[in-house]
C-alpha positions as CSV (number, residue, x, y, z in Angstrom):
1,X,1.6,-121.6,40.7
2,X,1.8,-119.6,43.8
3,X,0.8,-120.2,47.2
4,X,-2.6,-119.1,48.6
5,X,-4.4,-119.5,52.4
6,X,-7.7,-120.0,51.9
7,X,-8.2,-122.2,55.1
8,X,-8.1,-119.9,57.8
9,X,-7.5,-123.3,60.5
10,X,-4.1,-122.4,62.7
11,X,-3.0,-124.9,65.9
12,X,-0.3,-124.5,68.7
13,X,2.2,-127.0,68.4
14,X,3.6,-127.5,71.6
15,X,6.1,-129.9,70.0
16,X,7.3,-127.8,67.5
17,X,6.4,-124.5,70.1
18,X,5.1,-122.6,67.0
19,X,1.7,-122.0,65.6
20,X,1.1,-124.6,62.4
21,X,-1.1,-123.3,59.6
22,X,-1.5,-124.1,56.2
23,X,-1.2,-123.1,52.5
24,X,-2.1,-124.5,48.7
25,X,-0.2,-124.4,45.4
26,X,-3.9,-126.0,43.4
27,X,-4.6,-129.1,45.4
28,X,-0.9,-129.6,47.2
29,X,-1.4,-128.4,50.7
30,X,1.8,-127.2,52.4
31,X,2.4,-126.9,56.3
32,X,3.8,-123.5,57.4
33,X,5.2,-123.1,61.2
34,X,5.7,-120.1,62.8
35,X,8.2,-119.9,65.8
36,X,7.5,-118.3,69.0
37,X,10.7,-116.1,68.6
38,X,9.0,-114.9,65.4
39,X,5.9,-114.1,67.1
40,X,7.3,-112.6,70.1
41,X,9.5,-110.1,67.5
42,X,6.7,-109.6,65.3
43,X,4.5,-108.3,68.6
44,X,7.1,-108.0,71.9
45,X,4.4,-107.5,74.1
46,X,2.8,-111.2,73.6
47,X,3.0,-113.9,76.3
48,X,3.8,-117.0,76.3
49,X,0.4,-119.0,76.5
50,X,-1.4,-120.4,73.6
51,X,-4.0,-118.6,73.5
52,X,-1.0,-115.3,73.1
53,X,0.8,-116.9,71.1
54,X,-2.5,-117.5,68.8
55,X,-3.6,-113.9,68.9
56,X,-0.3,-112.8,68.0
57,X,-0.8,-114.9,64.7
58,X,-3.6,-113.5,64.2
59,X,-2.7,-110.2,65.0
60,X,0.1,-110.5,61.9
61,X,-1.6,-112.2,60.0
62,X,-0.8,-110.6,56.8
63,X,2.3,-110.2,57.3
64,X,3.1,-114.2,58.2
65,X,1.6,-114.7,54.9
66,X,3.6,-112.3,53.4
67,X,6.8,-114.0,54.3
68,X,5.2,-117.5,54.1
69,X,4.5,-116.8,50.3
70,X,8.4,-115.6,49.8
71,X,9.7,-118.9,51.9
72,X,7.6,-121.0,49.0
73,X,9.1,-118.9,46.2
74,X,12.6,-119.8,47.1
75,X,12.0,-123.0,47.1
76,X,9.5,-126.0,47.1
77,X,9.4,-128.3,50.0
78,X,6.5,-130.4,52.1
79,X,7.1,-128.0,55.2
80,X,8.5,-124.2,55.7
81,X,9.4,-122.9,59.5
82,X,9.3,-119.4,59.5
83,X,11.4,-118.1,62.2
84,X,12.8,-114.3,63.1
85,X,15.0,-114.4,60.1
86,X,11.8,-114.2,57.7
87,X,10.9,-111.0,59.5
């Protein structure tokens, strides 16, 4: 099966500093996380609040998704961190 994001749901993880969102292979649900690094290459001018760090995911959306599906095709884990080497 392949990944898919039908839940559109995305959170700052102050934590993790990245932006946790979610995918589904049929009824597994996988966590993605997005670093700031990656968001802050994928749109330089973004600041470093959550609400900019939240628009820039949004903002790339397609792209994040992109690179989330290829991170699940390599390989099948419980989470993925997506980080300035996916893009």
């Amino acid at each position: 099966m392949t990944i898919n994001f039908p839940n559109a749901s995305r959170s700052y993880d102050a934590t993790r500093h990245s932006v946790h969102f979610w995918g589904y292979d049929g009824a597994f649900e996988v966590s993605f996380f997005i670093d700031e690094d990656a968001l802050h290459k994928l749109a330089p001018a973004t600041g470093a609040s959550e609400p900019a760090l939240l628009k820039s995911f949004d903002d790339n959306l397609e792209r994040i998704r992109k690179a989330a599906g290829t991170a699940y095709g390599r390989r099948r884990q419980g989470s993925y961190a997506l980080t300035t080497a996916d893009f």
